[in-house]
Steps between C-alpha positions, in 0.01 A plus 500: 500500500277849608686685757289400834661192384861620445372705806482204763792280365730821582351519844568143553845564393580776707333303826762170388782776490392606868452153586841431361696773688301412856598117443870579396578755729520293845587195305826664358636588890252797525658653132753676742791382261578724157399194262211373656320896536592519140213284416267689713632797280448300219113377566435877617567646167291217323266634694509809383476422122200320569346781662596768194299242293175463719476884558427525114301137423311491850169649331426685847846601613447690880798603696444386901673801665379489897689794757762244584640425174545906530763428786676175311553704177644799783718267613630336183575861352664571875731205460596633100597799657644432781751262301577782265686660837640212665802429623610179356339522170493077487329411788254760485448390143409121524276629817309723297415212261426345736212744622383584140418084472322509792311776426443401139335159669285670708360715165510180268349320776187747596405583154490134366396285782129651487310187582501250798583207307851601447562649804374128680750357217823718661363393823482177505829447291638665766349282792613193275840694439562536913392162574782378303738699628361380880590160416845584375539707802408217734692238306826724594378569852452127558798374320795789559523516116794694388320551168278748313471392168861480343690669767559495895318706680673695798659341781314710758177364329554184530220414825203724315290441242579776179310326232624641185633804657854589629376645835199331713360847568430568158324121490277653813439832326381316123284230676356779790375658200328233318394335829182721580351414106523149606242567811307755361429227181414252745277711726334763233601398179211287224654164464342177487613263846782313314694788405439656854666240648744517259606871634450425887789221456675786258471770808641246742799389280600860454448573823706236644763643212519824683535338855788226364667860352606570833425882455371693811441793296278239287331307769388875698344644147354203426353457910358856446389465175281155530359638877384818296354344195282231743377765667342664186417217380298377818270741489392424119170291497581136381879534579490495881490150616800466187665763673488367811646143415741641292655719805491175717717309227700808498578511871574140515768504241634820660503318842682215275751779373596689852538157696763332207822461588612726228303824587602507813870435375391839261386680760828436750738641214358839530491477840916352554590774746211526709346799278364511137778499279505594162699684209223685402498801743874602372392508138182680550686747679761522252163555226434777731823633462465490119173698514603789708798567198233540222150538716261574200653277134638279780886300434401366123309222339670197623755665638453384840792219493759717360491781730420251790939548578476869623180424739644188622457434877811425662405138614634176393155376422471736209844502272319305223338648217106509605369567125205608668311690803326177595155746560388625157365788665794639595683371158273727335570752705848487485499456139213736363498729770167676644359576153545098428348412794194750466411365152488141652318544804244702281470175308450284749199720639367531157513145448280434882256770413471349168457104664209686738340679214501178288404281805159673586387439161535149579342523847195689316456206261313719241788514246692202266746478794250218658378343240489129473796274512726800530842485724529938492419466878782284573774627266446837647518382871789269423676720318490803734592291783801337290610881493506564827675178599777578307483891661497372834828263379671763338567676840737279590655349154551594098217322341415785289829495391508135310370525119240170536349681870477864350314376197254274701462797727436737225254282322265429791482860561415511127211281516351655818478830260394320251137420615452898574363493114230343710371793673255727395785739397669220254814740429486344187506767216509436107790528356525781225730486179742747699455301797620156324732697300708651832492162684649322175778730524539450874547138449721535198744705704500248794506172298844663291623596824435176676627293189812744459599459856466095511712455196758758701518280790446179312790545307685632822380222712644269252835599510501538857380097519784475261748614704391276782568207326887617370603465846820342429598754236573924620568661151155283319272600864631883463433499151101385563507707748596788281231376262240503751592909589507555149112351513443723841739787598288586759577176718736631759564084663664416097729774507620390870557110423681633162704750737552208749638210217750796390579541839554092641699490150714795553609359862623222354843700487541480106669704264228721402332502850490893531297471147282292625466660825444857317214332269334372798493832677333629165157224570511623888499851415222421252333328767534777762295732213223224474470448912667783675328279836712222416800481794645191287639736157672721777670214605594335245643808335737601799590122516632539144669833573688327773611239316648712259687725771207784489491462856417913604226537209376126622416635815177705433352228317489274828372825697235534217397113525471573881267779445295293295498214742634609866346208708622230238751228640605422142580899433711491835709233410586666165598824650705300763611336253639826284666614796689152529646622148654790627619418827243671720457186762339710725230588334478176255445356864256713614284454164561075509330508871245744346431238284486205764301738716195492230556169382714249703643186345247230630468226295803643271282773385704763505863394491673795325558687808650235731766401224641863489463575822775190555709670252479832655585369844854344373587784340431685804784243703643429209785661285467312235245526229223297444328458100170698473229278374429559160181315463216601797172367515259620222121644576 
């Protein structure tokens, strides 16, 4: 076998691996759980050992380096760095890796996608890839299904369509994205009649996947998006009568959509009170709050959910734990600061001047771009507008934030750059023996990072799955879970449920419940190191020191917990709750209707307060004592 041969079996290999994470990805849930993004770690770093091999067999090696990959490999080194300074080393740690795979797609991806033919392969996998998904998503809009895949999918979910995701909106944001390939195929691309027809019915599956979704964020990017590409599109020779029937079928189903039953039931929920309502507004605001602490390196890399306690709104609407902004604009800018958000906007602009560049080749039809039987016209027009659907989405949701959207995101900006080895400046150079020699290393590093971190949180994840299933046994759970912080110290949630099984089994009133109690206070101090944001440690810790008569010193670890979280219902109860311990009614009172104040007890939701509050009242008219609880609700 000569090496052009070797040559093109390890570019087919790396396009199956690409294939392979793009298909798996949204599959798996979106790859938002540990186990499934494992195996997008997994495929990336086969990836990379493919690539070390074609730079030295490819007989004409030529690194692709356009100005935007200048700003992705800024932001990659931005997101090394700013881990190194973090906060809480963990999180900013598994969001890092997070950015270094999706940067090390966008590389693999430019550099070895160099002809059409795979680039029309990705595409249309996709297409056939969201089409699927569309009829999964309308099999549980049309049936209520409880079920995605193996396990039941959220109650709240129950009357949309999430195909195989957990949320709808992130169904909306991966099939808005593939969506305008489908059209652009149909209207521009070189396919013989069958296979045309093939993608119009494609286009209007996925399209009615996004509107049985139920996402408004969805249905408006998608609006926007379709009305802009048409327009482009109607004034290229050959597509306009195309373009014109296509926009009638388009406003037809949308008349379809707006006059069902359902929409308008959609529409009246945000609308309960006679205004827009929506939780939104108080977590933006509390992103803003964020920002303003750390205005240029911004809160930390995923740090977003774990400070969210401190900039907390004091509204009932918000006591839950958001995970994220829900507007990725202002995620980034809460988590990567000015600097972050610089590098990313300089992207995006790079990556339109780049599309416009690339696209008036094409209109000049003078160059390979418009040669026979070639689809560059349409992935480029499909692809850009993919990107900006999922922009326009992302002001109002996290898209960006689940695994299988950011890496469908990433590679369609990848092969809009792609085709700039098109233009009369290729940006193609050959690639010298230093040259081959200094990106070998750069990929060594990264694939023994990458491989050293998933066996770290393979082996933690394992015991923490472990654990799960010794339920019914304390001392074998605590003593996975001390295996899994053995695997990761850095995991600041281990060394809280280890501090919390100490704790439950010290209240049990036993002869060595002080030990038990003292070893517990050991994993919530270790846990207040980890995540000094973290109100629940604080808690936890005083908790124990009042149970073991510490009740002065137990004192500033409830003020502490408040500091952290001062608009919390569950932190008012607990300090309510201490001064129950030491006979302070009055202000045990006064925190208990703190408590009901943020967070009443509707639907049971929030009964802590209301059963003390009875107990504080008799004692009040009462002489005689009443038993302190010993067991209160747990978070």
């Amino acid at each position: 076998m000569n090496r052009e041969t070797l040559d093109k079996w390890l570019e087919r290999g790396i396009l199956g691996l690409v294939l392979a994470i793009l298909v798996f990805a949204p599959l798996a849930t979106g790859a938002v759980r540990p186990f499934e993004f494992l195996v997008v770690q997994a495929l990336t770093v086969l990836i990379g050992v493919l690539w070390i091999f074609r730079l030295w067999i490819a007989p004409d090696t030529k690194i692709f380096w356009p100005p935007i990959a200048w700003a992705v490999l800024a932001f990659v080194l931005y997101a090394v760095a700013r881990c190194s300074i973090a906060d809480i080393e963990y999180v900013a740690r598994q969001e890092m890796i997070r950015v270094v795979i999706y940067g090390f797609l966008f590389f693999a991806i430019t550099n070895n996608v160099k002809r059409a033919e795979p680039a029309q392969i990705i595409a249309v996998t996709l297409i056939i890839l969201a089409s699927g998904i569309a009829v999964y998503a309308a099999f549980q809009f049309l049936t209520k299904s409880p079920n995605l895949w193996t396990f039941n999918r959220p109650v709240q979910y129950l009357s949309r369509g999430s195909g195989t995701f957990v949320n709808p909106n992130h169904l909306a944001g991966f099939l808005e994205m593939i969506l305008p390939l489908t059209i652009a195929f149909t209207l521009l691309g070189r396919f013989k009649h069958v296979s045309k027809i093939f993608l119009g019915y494609a286009g209007l599956i996925i399209l009615v996947g996004i509107g049985f979704s139920v996402s408004r964020g969805g249905w408006a990017a998608t609006g926007i998006v379709l009305l802009g590409m048409l327009v482009i599109l109607f004034k290229q020779r050959g597509s306009r009568l195309k373009a014109a029937i296509i926009f009638v079928l388009l406003m037809c189903i949308g008349l379809a959509f707006v006059n069902a039953s359902w929409f308008e039931r959609r529409v009246q929920q945000s609308y309960a009170s006679g205004q827009f309502e929506d939780i939104r507004p108080w977590i933006w605001e509390s992103a803003i709050d964020l920002w303003k602490e750390e205005p240029w390196l911004g809160g930390g890399p995923g740090h977003f959910d774990e400070r969210y306690a401190k900039h907390r709104q004091a509204d009932w609407r918000v006591q839950g734990r958001p995970q994220y902004v829900h507007n990725d604009y202002l995620n980034a800018l809460a988590e990567w600061g000015i600097i972050g958000v610089i590098i990313i906007l300089s992207s995006f602009l790079l990556l339109a001047r780049g599309f416009f560049c690339t696209w008036a080749q094409v209109g000049k039809g003078q160059t390979d771009l418009n040669r026979k039987r070639s689809n560059r016209e349409a992935i480029l027009l499909g692809a850009l507008f993919g990107v900006i659907a999922i922009l326009l989405h992302s002001v109002v949701d996290f898209n960006l934030q689940i695994p299988a959207n950011a890496i469908l995101f990433v590679t369609l900006m990848a092969l809009i750059t792609s085709f700039r080895r098109y233009e009369t400046r290729s940006f193609s150079d050959p690639a010298k023996w230093v040259t081959k020699m200094g990106l070998s290393v750069l990929l060594l590093v990264g694939i023994w990072y990458l491989s050293l971190q998933g066996v770290r949180r393979f082996e933690e994840q394992k015991w923490l799955k472990r654990a799960e299933q010794l339920a019914g046994n304390p001392d074998e759970r605590i003593a996975a879970l001390k295996k899994a912080y053995d695997a990761e110290p850095q995991n600041f949630n281990t060394t809280y449920r280890i501090g919390e099984m100490l704790r439950h089994q010290s209240w049990q009133g036993n002869a060595d419940y002080k030990e038990k109690a003292l070893e517990a206070m050991r994993w919530f101090h270790r846990g207040m190191r980890l995540n000094r944001h973290s109100p629940y440690n604080y808690l936890r810790y005083g908790m124990c020191m009042d149970w073991i008569g510490e009740h002065e010193k137990a004192r500033a670890f409830f003020e502490k917990a408040v500091q952290v979280d001062p608009n919390g219902y569950f932190v008012a109860s607990f300090m309510g709750w201490h001064y129950l311990q030491i006979e302070d009614y009055d202000n045990a009172k006064q925190w208990f209707d703190r408590s009901l104040e943020l967070y009443n007890n509707y639907l049971n939701r929030n009964p802590m307060p209301g059963i003390y509050l009875e107990i504080i009242n008799r004692r009040l008219t009462e002489t005689s004592e009443e038993p302190v609880l010993d067991f209160p609700p747990q978070p």
